[in-house]
N, C-alpha and C positions, 0 to 999 in steps of 0.2 A: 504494500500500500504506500504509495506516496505522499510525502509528507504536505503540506497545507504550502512549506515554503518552495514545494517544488525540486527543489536542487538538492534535497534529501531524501531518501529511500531505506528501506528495511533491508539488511542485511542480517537473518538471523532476528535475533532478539537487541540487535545494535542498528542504530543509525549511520548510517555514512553518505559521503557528501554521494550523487548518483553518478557522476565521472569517474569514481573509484569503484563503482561494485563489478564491474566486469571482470576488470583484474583480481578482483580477491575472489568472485566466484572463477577465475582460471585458473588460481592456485589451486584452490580447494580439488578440482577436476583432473590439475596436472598430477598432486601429488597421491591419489588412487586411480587413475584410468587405466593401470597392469592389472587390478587387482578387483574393479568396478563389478563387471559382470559375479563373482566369483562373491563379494559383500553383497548383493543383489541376492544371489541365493540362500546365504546365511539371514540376510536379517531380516528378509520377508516369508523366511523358512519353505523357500520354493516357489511362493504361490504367487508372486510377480508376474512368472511363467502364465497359470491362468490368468490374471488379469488380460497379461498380450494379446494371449489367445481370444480371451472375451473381446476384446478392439478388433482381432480382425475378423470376428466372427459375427459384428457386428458392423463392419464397414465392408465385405460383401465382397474383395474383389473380383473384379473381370477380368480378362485376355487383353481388352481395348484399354484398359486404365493403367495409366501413368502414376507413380508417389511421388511425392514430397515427402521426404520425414524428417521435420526440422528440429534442431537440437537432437538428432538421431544418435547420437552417441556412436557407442560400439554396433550395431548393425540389428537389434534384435527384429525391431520391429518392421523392418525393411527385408529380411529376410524373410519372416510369414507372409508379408505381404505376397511376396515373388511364389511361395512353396504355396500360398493357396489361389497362385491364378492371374496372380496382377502380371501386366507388359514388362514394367522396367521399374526400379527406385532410383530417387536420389539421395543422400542421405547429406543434407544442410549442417555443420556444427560448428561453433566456431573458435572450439576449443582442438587444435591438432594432436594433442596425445588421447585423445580421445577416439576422432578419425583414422591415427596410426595405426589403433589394438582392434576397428574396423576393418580396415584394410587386410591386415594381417591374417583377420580370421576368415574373410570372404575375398580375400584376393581373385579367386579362381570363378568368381561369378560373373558371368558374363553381359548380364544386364542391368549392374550395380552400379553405380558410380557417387562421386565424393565429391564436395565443395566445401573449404572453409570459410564459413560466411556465419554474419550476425546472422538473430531471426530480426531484427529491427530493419535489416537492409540486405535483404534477399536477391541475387543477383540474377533473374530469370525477369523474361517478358512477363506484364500481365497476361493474364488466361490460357497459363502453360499447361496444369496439372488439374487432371483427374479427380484426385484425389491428395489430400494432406492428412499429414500424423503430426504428432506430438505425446512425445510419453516421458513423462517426469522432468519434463525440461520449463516450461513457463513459470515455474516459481522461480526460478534459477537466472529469469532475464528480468532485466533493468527496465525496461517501457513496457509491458505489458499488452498493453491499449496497444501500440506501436506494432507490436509483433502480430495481433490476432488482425489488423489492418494491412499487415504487409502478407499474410496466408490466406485471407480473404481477396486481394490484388490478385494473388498467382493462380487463383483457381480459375477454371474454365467458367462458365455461365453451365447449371445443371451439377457442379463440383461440389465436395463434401471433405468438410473437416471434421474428425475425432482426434480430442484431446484427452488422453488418459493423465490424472496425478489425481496426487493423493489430498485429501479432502479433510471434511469435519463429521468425525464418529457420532452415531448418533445414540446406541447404546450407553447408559452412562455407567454398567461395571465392566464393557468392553473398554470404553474411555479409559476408566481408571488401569487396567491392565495395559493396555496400550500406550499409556504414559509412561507407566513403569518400564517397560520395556525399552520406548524410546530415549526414555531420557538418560536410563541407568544402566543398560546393556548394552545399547547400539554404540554409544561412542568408548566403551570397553572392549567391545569387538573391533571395532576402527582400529584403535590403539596397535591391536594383537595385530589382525593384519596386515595393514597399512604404514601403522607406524605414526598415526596423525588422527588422533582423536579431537582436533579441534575441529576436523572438516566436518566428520558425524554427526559431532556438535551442534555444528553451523546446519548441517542437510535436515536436524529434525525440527532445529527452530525455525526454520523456514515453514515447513510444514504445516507450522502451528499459525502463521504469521499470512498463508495463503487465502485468498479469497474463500468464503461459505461456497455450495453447489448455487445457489440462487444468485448470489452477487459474480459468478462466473457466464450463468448463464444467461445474465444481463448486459455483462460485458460484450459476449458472443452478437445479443441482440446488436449493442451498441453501434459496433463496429459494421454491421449490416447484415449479419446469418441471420437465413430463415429456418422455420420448422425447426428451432433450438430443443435439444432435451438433453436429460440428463440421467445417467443409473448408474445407482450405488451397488460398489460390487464391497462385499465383506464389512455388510452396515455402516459404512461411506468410509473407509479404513482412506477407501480411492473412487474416484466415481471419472465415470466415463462420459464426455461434454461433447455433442454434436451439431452441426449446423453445416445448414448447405446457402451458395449462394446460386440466387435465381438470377 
């Protein structure tokens, strides 16, 4: 959430000026994207995996449709895309050690490809892609508004964006276990694997610091998606945000 003064932003549970969050969310990125995918499976104890699955079993691809998958990180969600059907991906990030441990792992795909680019300023013509993703990446960018404006630009007319992250629990003795976990495990697992328990730190308070499902999917409105909705997967642990533009 941006601050009232504008020129300040939520980093975590910290303020900072908003010309600085990019770089400290690239450290954070640079210093586990060896180890990303691999804390992905310990700390949501697998089930990230279904989440995926849930996006693209819910965004449907075709033969004819093209991805975007912006802040795509390591490749996950760009690779289901392809293994259920889709034409081609591109995978947008604009963090490169992140793109690197992509590459590395999908090198040998033939219809994949990589750019390192903001989501704020996405280097493709308007009304390029099919279809756009995002999974766990918009808490993590600095203009928000900016990014779901520049995804909503590169889609075709008839194109369809799902946004997977992670949301507001709505159980309240899931909450309380959920907190525990986050706040008191996950950046002791960082530590152990990583080596950098401040990043963890930083990834759960962000978390907390994220838009509601309703204040996201106003956003979505905002910026011009139609037929917006929203589904909570694992009592809103994460919820899945979708909008097409007409």
């Amino acid at each position: 959430m941006v601050d009232k003064n504008q020129n300040i932003v939520d980093f975590g549970y910290k303020s900072v000026k908003k010309s600085d969050k990019q770089k400290l969310v690239n450290n954070v990125f640079n210093s586990v994207a060896s180890e990303y995918d691999f804390m992905n499976d310990i700390t949501s104890l697998g089930i990230h995996r279904s989440w995926k699955n849930d996006l693209i079993s819910w965004l449907a691809p075709q033969k004819n449709q093209n991805l975007a998958d912006i802040a795509g990180g390591t490749g996950d969600i760009a690779l289901k895309f392809l293994n259920a059907g889709g034409n081609s991906a591109r995978i947008f990030d604009i963090n490169e050690a992140m793109i690197q441990v992509s590459k590395q792992k999908y090198r040998n795909i033939h219809n994949l490809e990589w750019t390192i680019a903001s989501a704020e300023d996405i280097p493709v013509s308007d009304n390029s892609f099919e279809r756009a993703t995002m999974s766990f990446g918009l808490r993590n960018i600095t203009d928000r508004k900016k990014s779901l404006q520049e995804i909503y630009r590169i889609l075709k007319p008839g194109g369809r964006f799902i946004c997977l992250e992670f949301s507001h629990v709505e159980n309240v003795f899931l909450k309380k276990l959920y907190d525990l976990w986050s706040f008191k495990i996950m950046p002791l697992i960082g530590d152990k694997v990583t080596g950098n328990k401040e990043a963890y730190t930083y990834l759960v308070e962000s978390i907390r610091k994220f838009p509601s499902q309703a204040e996201l999917s106003q956003m979505f409105s905002e910026v011009g998606f139609s037929r917006v909705k929203c589904r909570n997967l694992s009592n809103g642990i994460v919820a899945l945000h979708s909008g097409w533009k007409i």
